[in-house]
ZAMARGU-4260 file (C-alpha; in steps of 0.2 Angstrom, whole numbers, plus 5000, padded with zeros to 4 digits):
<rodrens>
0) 4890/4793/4943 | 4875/4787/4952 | 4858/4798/4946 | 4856/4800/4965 | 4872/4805/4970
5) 4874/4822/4978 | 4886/4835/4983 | 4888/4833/5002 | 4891/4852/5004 | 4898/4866/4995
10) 4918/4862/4998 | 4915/4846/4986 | 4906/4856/4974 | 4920/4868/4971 | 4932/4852/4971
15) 4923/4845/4958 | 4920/4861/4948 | 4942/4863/4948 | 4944/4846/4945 | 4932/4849/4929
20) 4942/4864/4923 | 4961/4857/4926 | 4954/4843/4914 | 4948/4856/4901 | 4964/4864/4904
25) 4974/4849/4900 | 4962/4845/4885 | 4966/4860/4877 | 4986/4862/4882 | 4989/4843/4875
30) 4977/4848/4857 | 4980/4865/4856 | 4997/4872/4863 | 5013/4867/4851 | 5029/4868/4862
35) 5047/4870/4860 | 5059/4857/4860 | 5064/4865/4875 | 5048/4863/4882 | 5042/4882/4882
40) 5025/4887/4872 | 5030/4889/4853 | 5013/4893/4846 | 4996/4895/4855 | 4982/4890/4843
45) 4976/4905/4833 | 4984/4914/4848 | 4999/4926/4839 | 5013/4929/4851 | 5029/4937/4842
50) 5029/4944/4824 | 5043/4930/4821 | 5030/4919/4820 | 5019/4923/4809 | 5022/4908/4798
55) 5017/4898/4811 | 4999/4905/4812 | 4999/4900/4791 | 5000/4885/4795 | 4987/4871/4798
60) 4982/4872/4816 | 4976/4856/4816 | 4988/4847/4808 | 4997/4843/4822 | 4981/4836/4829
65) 4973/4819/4831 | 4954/4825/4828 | 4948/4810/4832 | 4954/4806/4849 | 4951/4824/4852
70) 4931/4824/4849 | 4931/4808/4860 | 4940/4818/4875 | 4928/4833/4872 | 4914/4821/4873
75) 4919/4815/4886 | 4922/4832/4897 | 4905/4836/4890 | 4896/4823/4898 | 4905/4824/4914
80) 4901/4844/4915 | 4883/4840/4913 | 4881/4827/4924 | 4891/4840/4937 | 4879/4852/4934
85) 4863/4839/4937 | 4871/4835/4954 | 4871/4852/4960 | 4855/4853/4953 | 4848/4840/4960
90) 4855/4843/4980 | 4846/4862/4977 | 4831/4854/4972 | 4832/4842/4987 | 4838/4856/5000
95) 4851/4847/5006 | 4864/4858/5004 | 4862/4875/4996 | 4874/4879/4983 | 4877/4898/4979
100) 4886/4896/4965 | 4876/4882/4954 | 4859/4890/4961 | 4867/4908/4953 | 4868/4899/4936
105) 4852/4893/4935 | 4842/4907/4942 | 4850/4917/4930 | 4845/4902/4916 | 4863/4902/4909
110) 4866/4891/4894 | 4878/4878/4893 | 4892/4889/4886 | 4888/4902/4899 | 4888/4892/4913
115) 4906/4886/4907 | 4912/4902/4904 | 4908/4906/4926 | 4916/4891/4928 | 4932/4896/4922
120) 4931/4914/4930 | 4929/4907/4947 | 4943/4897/4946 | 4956/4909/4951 | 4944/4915/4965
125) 4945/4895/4972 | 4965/4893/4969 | 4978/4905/4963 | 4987/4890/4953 | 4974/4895/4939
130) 4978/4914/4941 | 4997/4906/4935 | 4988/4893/4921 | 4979/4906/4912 | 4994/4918/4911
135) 5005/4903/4905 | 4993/4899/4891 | 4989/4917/4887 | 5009/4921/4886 | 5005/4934/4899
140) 5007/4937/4916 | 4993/4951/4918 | 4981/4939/4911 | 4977/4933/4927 | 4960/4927/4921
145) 4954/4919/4906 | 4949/4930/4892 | 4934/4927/4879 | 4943/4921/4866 | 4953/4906/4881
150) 4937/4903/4885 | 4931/4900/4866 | 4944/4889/4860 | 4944/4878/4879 | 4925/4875/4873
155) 4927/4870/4856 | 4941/4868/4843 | 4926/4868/4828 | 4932/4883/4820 | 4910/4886/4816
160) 4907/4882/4832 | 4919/4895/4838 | 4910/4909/4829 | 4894/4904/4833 | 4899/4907/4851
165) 4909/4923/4847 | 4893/4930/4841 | 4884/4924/4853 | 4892/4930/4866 | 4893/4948/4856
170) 4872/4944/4856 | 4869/4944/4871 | 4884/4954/4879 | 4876/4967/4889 | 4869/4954/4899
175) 4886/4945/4902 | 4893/4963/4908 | 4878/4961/4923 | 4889/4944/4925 | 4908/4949/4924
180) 4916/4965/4928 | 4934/4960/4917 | 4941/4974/4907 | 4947/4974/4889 | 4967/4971/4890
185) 4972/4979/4873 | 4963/4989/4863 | 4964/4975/4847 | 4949/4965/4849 | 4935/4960/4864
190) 4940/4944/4861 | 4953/4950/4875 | 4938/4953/4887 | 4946/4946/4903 | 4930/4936/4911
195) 4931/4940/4931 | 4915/4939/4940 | 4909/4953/4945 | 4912/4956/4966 | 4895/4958/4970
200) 4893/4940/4965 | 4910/4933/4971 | 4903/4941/4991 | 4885/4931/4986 | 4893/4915/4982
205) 4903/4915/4998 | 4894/4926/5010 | 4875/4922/5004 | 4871/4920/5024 | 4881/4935/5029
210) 4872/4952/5035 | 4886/4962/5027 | 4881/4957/5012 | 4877/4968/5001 | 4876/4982/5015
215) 4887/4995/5007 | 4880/4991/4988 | 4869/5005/4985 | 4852/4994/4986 | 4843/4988/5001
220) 4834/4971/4999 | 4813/4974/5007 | 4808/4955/5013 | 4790/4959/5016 | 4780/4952/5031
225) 4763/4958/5036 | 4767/4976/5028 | 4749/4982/5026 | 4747/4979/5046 | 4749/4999/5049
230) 4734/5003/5056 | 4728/5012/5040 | 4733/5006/5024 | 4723/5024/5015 | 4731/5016/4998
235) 4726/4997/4998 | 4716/4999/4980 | 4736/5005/4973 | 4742/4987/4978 | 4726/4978/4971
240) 4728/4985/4955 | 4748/4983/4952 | 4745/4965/4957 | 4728/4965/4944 | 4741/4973/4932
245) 4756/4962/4934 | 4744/4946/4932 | 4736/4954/4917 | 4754/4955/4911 | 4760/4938/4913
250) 4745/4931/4906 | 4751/4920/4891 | 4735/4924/4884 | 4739/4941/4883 | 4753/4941/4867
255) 4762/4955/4879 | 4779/4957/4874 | 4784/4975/4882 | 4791/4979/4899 | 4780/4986/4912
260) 4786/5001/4924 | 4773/5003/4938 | 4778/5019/4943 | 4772/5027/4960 | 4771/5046/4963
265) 4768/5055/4979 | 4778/5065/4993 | 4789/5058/5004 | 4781/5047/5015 | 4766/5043/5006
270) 4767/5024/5007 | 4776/5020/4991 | 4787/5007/4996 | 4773/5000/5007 | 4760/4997/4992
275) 4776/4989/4982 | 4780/4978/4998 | 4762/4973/5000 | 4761/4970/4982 | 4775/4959/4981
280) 4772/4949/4997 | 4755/4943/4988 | 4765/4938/4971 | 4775/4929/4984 | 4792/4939/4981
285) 4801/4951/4989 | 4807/4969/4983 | 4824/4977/4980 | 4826/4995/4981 | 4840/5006/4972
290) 4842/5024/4978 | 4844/5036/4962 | 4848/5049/4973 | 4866/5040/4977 | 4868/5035/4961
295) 4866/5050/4951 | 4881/5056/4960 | 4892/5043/4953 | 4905/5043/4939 | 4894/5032/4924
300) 4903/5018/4927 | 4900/5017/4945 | 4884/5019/4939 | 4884/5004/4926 | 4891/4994/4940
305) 4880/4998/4952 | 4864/4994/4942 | 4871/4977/4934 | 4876/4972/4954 | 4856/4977/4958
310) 4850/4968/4945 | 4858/4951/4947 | 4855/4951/4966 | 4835/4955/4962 | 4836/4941/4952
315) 4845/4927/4965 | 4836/4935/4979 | 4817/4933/4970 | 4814/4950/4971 | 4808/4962/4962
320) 4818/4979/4957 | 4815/4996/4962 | 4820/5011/4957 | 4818/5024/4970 | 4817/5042/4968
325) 4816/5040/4949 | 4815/5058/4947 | 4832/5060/4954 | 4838/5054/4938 | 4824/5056/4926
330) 4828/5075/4923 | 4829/5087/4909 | 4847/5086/4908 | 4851/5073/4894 | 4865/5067/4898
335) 4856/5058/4914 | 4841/5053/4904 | 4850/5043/4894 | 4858/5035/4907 | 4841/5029/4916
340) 4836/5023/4898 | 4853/5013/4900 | 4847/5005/4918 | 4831/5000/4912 | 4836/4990/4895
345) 4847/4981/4908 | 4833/4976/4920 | 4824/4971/4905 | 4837/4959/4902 | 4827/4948/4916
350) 4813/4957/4922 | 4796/4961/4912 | 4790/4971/4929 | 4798/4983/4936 | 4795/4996/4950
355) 4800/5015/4950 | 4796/5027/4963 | 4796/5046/4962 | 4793/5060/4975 | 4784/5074/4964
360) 4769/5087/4967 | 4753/5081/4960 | 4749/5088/4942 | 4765/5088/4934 | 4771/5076/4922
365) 4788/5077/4919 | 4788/5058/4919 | 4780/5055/4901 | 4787/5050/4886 | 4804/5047/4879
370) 4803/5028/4890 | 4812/5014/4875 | 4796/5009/4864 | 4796/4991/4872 | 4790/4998/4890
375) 4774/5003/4895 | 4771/5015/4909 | 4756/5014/4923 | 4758/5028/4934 | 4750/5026/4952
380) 4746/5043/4962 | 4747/5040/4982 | 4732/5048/4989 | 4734/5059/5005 | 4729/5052/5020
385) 4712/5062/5027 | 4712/5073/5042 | 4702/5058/5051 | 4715/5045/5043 | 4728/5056/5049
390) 4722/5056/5068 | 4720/5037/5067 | 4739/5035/5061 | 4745/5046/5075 | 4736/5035/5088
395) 4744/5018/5080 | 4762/5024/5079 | 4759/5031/5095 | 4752/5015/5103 | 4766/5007/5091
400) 4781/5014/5101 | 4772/5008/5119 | 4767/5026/5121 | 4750/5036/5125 | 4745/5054/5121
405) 4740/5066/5138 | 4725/5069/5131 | 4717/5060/5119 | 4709/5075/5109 | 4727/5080/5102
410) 4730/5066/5088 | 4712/5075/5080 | 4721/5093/5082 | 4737/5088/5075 | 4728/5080/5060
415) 4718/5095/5056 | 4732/5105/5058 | 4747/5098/5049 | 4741/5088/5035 | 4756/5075/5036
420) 4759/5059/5026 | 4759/5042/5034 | 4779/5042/5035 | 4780/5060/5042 | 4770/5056/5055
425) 4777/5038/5060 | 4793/5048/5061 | 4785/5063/5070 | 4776/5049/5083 | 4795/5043/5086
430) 4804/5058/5091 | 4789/5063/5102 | 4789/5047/5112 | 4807/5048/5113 | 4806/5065/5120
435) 4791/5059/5135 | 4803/5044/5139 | 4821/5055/5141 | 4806/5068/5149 | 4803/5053/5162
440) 4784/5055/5158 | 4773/5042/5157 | 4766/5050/5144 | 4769/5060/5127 | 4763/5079/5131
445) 4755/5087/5118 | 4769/5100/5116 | 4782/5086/5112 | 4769/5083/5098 | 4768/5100/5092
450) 4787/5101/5094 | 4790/5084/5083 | 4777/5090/5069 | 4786/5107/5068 | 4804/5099/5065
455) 4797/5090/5052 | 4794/5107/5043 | 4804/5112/5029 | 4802/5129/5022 | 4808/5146/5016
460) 4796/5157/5022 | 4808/5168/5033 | 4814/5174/5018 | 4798/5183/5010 | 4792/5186/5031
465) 4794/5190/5046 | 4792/5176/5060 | 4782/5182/5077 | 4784/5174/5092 | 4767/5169/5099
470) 4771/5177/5116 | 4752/5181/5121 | 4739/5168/5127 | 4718/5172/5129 | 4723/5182/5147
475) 4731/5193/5138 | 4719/5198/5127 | 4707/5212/5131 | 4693/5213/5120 | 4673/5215/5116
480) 4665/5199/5121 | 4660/5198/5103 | 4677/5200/5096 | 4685/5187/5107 | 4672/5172/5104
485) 4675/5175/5087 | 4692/5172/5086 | 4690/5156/5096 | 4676/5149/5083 | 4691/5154/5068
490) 4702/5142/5081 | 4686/5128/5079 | 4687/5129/5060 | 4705/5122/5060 | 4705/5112/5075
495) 4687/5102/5071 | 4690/5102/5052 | 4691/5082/5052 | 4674/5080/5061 | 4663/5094/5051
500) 4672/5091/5032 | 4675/5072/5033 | 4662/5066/5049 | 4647/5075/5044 | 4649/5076/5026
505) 4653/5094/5021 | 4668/5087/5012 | 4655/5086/4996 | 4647/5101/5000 | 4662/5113/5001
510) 4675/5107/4989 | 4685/5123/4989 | 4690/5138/5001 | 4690/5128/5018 | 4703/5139/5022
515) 4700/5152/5035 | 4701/5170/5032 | 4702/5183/5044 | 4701/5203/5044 | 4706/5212/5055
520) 4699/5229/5057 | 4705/5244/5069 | 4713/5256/5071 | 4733/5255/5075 | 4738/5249/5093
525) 4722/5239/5097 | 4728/5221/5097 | 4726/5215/5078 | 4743/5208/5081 | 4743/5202/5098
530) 4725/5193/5091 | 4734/5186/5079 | 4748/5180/5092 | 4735/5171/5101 | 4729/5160/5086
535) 4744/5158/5084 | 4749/5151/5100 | 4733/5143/5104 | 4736/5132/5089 | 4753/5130/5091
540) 4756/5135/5074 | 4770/5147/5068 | 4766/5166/5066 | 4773/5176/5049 | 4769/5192/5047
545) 4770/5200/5027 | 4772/5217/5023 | 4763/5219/5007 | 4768/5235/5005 | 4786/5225/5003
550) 4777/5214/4991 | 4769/5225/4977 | 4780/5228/4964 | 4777/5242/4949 | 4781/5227/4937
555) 4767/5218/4931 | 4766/5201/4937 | 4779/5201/4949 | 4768/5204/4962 | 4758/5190/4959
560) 4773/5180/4956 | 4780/5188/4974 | 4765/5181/4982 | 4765/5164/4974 | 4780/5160/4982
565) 4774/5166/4999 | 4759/5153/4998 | 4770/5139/4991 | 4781/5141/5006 | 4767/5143/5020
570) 4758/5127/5012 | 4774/5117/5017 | 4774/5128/5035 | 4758/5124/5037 | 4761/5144/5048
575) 4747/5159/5049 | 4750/5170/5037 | 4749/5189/5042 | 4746/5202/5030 | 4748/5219/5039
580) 4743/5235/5031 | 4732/5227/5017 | 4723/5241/5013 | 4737/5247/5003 | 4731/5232/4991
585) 4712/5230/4996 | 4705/5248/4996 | 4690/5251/4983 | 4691/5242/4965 | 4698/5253/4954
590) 4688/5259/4938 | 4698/5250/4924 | 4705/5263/4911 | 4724/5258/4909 | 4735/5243/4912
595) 4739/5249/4931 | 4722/5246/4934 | 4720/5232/4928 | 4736/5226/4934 | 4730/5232/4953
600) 4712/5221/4952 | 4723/5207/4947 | 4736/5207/4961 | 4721/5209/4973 | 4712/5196/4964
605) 4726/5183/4964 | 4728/5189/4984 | 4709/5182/4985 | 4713/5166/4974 | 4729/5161/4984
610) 4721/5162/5002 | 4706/5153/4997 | 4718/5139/4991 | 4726/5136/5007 | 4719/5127/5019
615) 4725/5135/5033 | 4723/5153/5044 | 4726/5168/5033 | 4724/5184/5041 | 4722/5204/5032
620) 4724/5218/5044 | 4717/5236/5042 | 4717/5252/5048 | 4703/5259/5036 | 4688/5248/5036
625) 4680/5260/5026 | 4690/5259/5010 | 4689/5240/5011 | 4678/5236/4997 | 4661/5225/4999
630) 4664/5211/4987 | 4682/5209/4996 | 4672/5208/5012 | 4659/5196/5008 | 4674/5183/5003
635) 4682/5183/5021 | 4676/5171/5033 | 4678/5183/5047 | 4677/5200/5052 | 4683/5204/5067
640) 4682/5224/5073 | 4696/5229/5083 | 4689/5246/5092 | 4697/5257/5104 | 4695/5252/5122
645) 4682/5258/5136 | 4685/5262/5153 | 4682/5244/5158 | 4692/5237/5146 | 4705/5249/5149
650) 4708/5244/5166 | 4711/5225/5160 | 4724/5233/5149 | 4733/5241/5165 | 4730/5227/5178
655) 4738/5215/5164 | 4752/5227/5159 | 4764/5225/5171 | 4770/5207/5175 | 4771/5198/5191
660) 4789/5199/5196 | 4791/5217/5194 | 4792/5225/5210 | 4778/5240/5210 | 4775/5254/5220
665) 4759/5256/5231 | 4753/5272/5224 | 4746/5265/5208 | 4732/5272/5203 | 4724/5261/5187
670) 4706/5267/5192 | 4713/5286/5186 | 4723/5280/5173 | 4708/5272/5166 | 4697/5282/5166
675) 4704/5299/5160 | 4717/5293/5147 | 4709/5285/5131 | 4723/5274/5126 | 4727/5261/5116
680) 4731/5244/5122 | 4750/5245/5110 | 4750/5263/5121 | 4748/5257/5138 | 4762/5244/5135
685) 4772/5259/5130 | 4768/5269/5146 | 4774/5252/5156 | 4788/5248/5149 | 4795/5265/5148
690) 4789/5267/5166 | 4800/5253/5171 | 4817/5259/5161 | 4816/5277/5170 | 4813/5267/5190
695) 4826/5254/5185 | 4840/5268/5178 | 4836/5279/5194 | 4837/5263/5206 | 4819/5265/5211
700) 4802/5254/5211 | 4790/5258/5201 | 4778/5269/5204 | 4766/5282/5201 | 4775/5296/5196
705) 4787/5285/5181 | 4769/5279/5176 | 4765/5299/5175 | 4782/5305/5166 | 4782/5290/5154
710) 4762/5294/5149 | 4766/5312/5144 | 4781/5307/5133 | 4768/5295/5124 | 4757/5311/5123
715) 4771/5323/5117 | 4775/5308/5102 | 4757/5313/5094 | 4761/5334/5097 | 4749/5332/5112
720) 4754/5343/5128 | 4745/5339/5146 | 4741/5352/5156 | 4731/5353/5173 | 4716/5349/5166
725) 4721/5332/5161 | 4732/5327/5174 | 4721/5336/5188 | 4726/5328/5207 | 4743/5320/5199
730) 4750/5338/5190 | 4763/5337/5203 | 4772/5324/5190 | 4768/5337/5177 | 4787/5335/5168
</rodrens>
């Protein structure tokens, strides 16, 4: 064969490759297969067919068997399969012609007997004529394919050589179960391993250009181009220091023998498959990712499969593995522990570096330990994107998808109110532009923003509170001038908390309570929670409102353990949180003299702890300011004093009351009303809309005298009767 002869394309490799294994076919039927007189097979070698012929297995094997002329055959094929093998070799290296098959051997840096051993499992795969061959030699007609001990004796007829190989292949069989997915036949020996390749393999060989390769196997192949191009890449120093590491690794100097797990934790959307993408695209590879989420699921040996398919495609592909969502699998059930300390011995088989994602709060460390002692783990925590980070990856997925914001101020707002990660947002960026364009604007509105952001938030708040629709806007509000401007600088805190914390540099100053905590004080019907409403909606946040009477328990520590779980859900709703009644918990510390006591200081000062801890707006409302002790005062950011109306504020309250489309009555008189009825603003809504049900059930507009009926029945609910005195000019309506 000329030493720069090379295969034209991949039909005349495969010709060559069955030409190769008809030969070693015929070598081993002509040396090794006695036959009848009739022609049928009377002994295989070594091989026992029927108990009658047992005294055939006693005798010499070879004695029918010219050794010499057999060693010169086998010399022979030898030398023909290598030179076969430096072709294909040799038309990869050129990149002439790429050949799936011979690259997949050597990639996988299969030795001589190994790569054989592929060669005769293909076979059938090629030609069906060897699917009859091997059953004619193995006497059976389910042995479709050859089986490990075939395969052995084709190789060799040295009965030292044979065992040598047998333990080999034993050595290093959990590698060769990545290769070939045959089964055991018979429960008497592995040596009846049927080799098939595995179909993973069998769709690369013949589909390596395919898109639909690999599509339904459970992994996804990452090719990385200019990954770190997302406008902010908040955890560029992670990828400098896994590619630091992994050189530090594969230093030769280094003497380093275990396996590295770079293992990145962080909430969804934090980047993790970024930093590995970036990180491989400098090592000049590419990454494949296998979900743990799908595989848990499985049966084990779906799982086995589906691991030994991933692996070998990392390999052939360049890439490095990934196991995402690690702590899908890595649990405290056993059984699935031991499982993933299955899947990483196997990617140790080829890899020294390998990549494991996990999605997992900060702190907790269920991830240490119990690894095989041959792998070394380097956790890597994703940093949270700051609030001006987070306004700047608005704008680029934004600008991304060909869209704008209305106003430009929005991207800040959102950041400082809804502390996303970079994929939430991306995602969040999408569904609002998509919204403008099926909208027709040119535009994204700022409401398909705060829309998007809130589908993005998963919680189970409604179940320890009561969600309040934000119907009231700063019109509605009637209060002191005092009371009003400071609601709208609570509003500031949340909205500019990018530009004073991170812009200015309080970050360093302030590096707990950023929170804003609100108390309401007044007494009942003066707007605490129609105030609250308005944060609410001015924000465009969510509203829940907690009854903390609901939440105290007589049980000590369940109350605190009652409001852990409130906080741990509003910090995923990112909602104001609404305590009303909160004197029942905050009235004057108690003198400590049994365990109630000091149970009651705790749960107020776990209360104190909890909304200092989150970031967002938390709001007590009370109808005793005077039992609200001093040191409970001086920890809120605000007080704001909700005091019965005046005259002038009363009339507000009366011209706001009723709403534009409701037909009215010329006789109104809000200048009386006003001025000789001291009511609160939750009673002058009352009178209205109980002045609206009696004109609609009599078919009548409203007017003066339903307002005049419908204020006495509000009286008569606090034992209070109006006589002349009170009504004067109107005790006509006197009911």
């Amino acid at each position: 064969m000329d030493g720069n002869e090379m295969f034209k394309g991949q039909e005349e490799y495969f010709q060559e490759l069955l030409v190769l294994v008809k030969k070693e076919i015929g070598l081993y039927t002509r040396y090794a297969v006695r036959l009848t007189e009739k022609g049928t097979i009377r002994h295989v070698y070594q091989t026992k067919l029927f108990q009658e012929e047992l005294s055939n297995i006693m005798e010499d094997p070879f004695g029918h068997m010219d050794r010499g002329a057999y060693g010169k055959e086998r010399e022979g094929l030898t030398a023909q399969w290598r030179a076969f093998h430096e072709k294909a070799y040799r038309t990869i290296k050129e990149g002439k012609v790429m050949l799936p098959f011979a690259y997949m051997m050597r990639k996988l840096g299969l030795p001589e007997f190994e790569q054989r051993l592929a060669c005769f499992a293909i076979a059938p795969e090629l030609n069906r004529e060897f699917e009859r061959m091997y059953a004619y030699l193995q006497d059976d007609l389910a042995f479709r394919y050859p089986s490990l001990d075939l395969c052995v004796k084709m190789y060799t007829m040295d009965e030292r050589q044979q065992n040598a190989l047998i333990h080999h292949v034993f050595a290093r069989r959990e590698l060769l179960c990545c290769l070939f997915a045959g089964r055991l036949m018979t429960q008497e020996s592995e040596l009846s391993w049927l080799l098939k390749l595995r179909k993973d393999l069998i769709a690369y060989v013949f589909f390596y250009e395919s898109d639909l390769l690999g599509r339904n196997a459970g992994y996804r192949l990452i090719v990385p181009g200019n990954a770190s191009n997302i406008g902010v890449n908040i955890n560029q120093k992670i990828t400098e220091d896994i590619v630091r590491r992994f050189a530090e690794g594969t230093d030769a100097k280094s003497g380093r023998q275990e396996m590295q797990l770079f293992l990145l934790r962080g909430p969804y959307g934090s980047g993790k498959k970024l930093q590995i993408a970036n990180a491989v695209r400098e090592l000049g590879h590419a990454a494949l990712v296998l979900d743990m989420r799908e595989l848990v699921c499985q049966r084990e040996e779906i799982q086995q499969e589906t691991v030994c398919d991933a692996v070998v495609r990392a390999v052939l592909d360049s890439a490095f593995l990934v196991f995402g969502h690690w702590e899908a699998i890595w649990n405290k059930e056993q059984k699935n522990r031991q499982a993933a300390q299955g899947f990483l011995r196997k990617a140790s088989l080829f890899f020294r570096q390998v990549f494991l994602t996990a999605e997992e709060a900060e702190g907790e460390d269920v991830f240490r330990g119990e690894y095989p002692s041959d792998c070394q783990v380097e956790v890597f925590q994703m940093r949270p994107p700051s609030i001006r980070e987070r306004s700047r990856l608005w704008g680029f997925f934004l600008a991304a998808g060909g869209a704008q914001p209305e106003d430009e101020a929005v991207c800040d707002r959102l950041a400082a109110q809804f502390d996303f990660s970079p994929g939430v947002i991306k995602e969040a960026a999408e569904s609002a532009s998509r919204e403008a364009q099926l909208q027709g604007k040119t535009k994204v509105l700022a409401s398909f923003m705060y829309h998007a952001c809130q589908q993005k938030i998963s919680h189970r708040l409604g179940e320890r509170a009561s969600r309040v629709n934000a119907a009231y806007a700063w019109d509605d509000l009637v209060l002191e001038d005092g009371a009003k401007e400071m609601l709208r600088q609570a509003c500031g805190h949340v909205s500019f908390r990018g530009k004073v914390y991170e812009e200015w540099g309080f970050e360093g100053k302030i590096a707990y309570g950023r929170g804003v905590s609100l108390l309401f004080a007044g007494p009942p019907g003066t707007g605490k929670t129609m105030a609250a409403q308005v944060l609410a909606r001015e924000l465009n946040l969510e509203l829940y409102k907690v009854d903390l009477s609901g939440v105290l328990s007589k049980y000590i520590g369940e109350t605190q353990k009652n409001l852990r779980e409130i906080f741990d859900e509003v910090k995923k709703s990112r909602s104001i949180l609404f305590f009303d009644e909160a004197d029942v918990l905050f009235g004057k510390r108690v003198d400590v003299s049994d365990a109630r006591d000091i149970s009651a200081n705790a749960q107020t000062a776990y209360l104190l702890q909890k909304m200092e801890e989150y970031d967002g707006i938390t709001i007590l409302a009370t109808n005793l300011m005077q039992n609200f002790d001093d040191a409970y005062k001086r920890r809120m950011k605000f007080i704001i004093r909700f005091t019965f109306p005046q005259k002038e504020q009363r009339m507000q309250l009366w011209e706001k009351v009723f709403p534009r489309q409701m037909p009215l009555a010329g006789d109104i008189d809000i200048d009386y009303l006003a001025g000789n009825f001291e009511l609160s603003g939750a009673s002058i809504k009352n009178i209205a809309v109980n002045a609206a049900f009696i004109a609609a059930s009599r078919q009548e507009t409203t007017g003066m005298g339903h307002i005049m009926e419908a204020l006495q029945q509000e009286y008569e609910k606090s034992g209070k009767i109006l006589g002349k005195a009170e009504l004067k000019e109107y005790y006509m309506y006197k009911i």
